[in-house]
N, C-alpha and C positions, 0 to 999 in steps of 0.2 A: 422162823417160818417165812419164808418166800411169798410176796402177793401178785399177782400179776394182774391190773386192770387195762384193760382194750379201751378203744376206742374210735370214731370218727368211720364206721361203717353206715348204711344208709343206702338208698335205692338212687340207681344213677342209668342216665339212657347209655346204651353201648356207644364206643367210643368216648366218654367219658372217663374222669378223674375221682380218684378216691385216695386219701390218706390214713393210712391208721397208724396210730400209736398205740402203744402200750408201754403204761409207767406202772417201776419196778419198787420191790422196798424190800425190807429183808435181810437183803447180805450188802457184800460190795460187788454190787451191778458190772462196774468196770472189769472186772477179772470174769467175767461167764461169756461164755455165747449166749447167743439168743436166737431164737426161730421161728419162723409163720409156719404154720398148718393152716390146712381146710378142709372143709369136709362139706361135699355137695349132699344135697337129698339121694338116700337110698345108695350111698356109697363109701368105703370107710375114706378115713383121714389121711390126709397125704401131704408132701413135703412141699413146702414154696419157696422160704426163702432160707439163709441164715448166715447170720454175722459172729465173725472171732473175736474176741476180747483184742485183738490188736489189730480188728478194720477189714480182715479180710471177708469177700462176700461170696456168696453162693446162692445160684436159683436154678431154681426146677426150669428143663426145658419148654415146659409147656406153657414160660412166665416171659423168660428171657427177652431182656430187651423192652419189655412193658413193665414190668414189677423192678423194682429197687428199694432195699433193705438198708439203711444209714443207723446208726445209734449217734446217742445224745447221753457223754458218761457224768457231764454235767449237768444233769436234767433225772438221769436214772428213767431214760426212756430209749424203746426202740420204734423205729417208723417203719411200714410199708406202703412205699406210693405206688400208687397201679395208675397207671393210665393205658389209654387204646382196652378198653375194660371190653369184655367180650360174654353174653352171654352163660356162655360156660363158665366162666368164674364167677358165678353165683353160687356162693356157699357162705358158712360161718369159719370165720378167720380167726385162729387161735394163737396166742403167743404165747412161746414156750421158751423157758428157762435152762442152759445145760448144766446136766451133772456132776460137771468137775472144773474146778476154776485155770487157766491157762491153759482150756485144751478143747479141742475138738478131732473127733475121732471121724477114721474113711466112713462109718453108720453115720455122720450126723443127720442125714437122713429119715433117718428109724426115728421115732415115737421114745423107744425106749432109751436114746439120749441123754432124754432132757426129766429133769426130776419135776417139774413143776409147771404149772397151766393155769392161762386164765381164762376167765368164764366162757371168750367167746363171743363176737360180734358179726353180725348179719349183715353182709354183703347182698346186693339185688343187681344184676343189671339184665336191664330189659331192652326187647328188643325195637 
């Protein structure tokens, strides 16, 4: 069974920095992607960021250039730094595990991806 615990979320002024991690246990970490969700009040979950088992990244337009997604296969953690944080990305940030080891599919995207999730940390930025 796959665990996923978050981390290092917290209420921070706009324009502000945040990092989260989330460390993995489980399988072997190195062979998955991995991915950030979020999910604002009164809106479903949507895609942020996510990384290939061999580096490559990917972010949501609406992140781009603030948000960056790094792993640590040595550590069995993933990070998302956000900085220039903007009231709108006020939500809970989830990290999420993919389904199948050396791959990432054109949905990585979709929710339905990733087989496994962790609880979930509260992001605030105020204005």
């Amino acid at each position: 069974q796959v665990q996923l615990v978050e981390s290092g979320g917290g209420l921070v002024q706009a324009g502000g920095s945040l990092r989260l991690s989330c460390a993995a246990s489980g399988r072997t970490f190195s062979s998955y992607a991995m991915g950030w969700f979020r999910q604002a009040p009164g809106k479903e979950r949507g895609f942020v960021a996510a990384i290939s088992w061999n580096y490559s990244t990917y972010t949501a337009n609406s992140v781009k250039g603030r948000f960056t997604i790094s792993r640590d296969n040595a550590k069995n953690t993933v990070y998302l730094q956000m900085n220039s944080l903007k009231p709108e990305d006020t939500a809970v940030y989830y990290c999420a595990a993919y389904r199948s080891p050396r791959a990432l599919s054109y949905y990585y995207t979709q929710e339905v991806e990733y087989s496994y999730w962790g609880q979930g940390t509260q992001v605030t930025v105020s204005s």
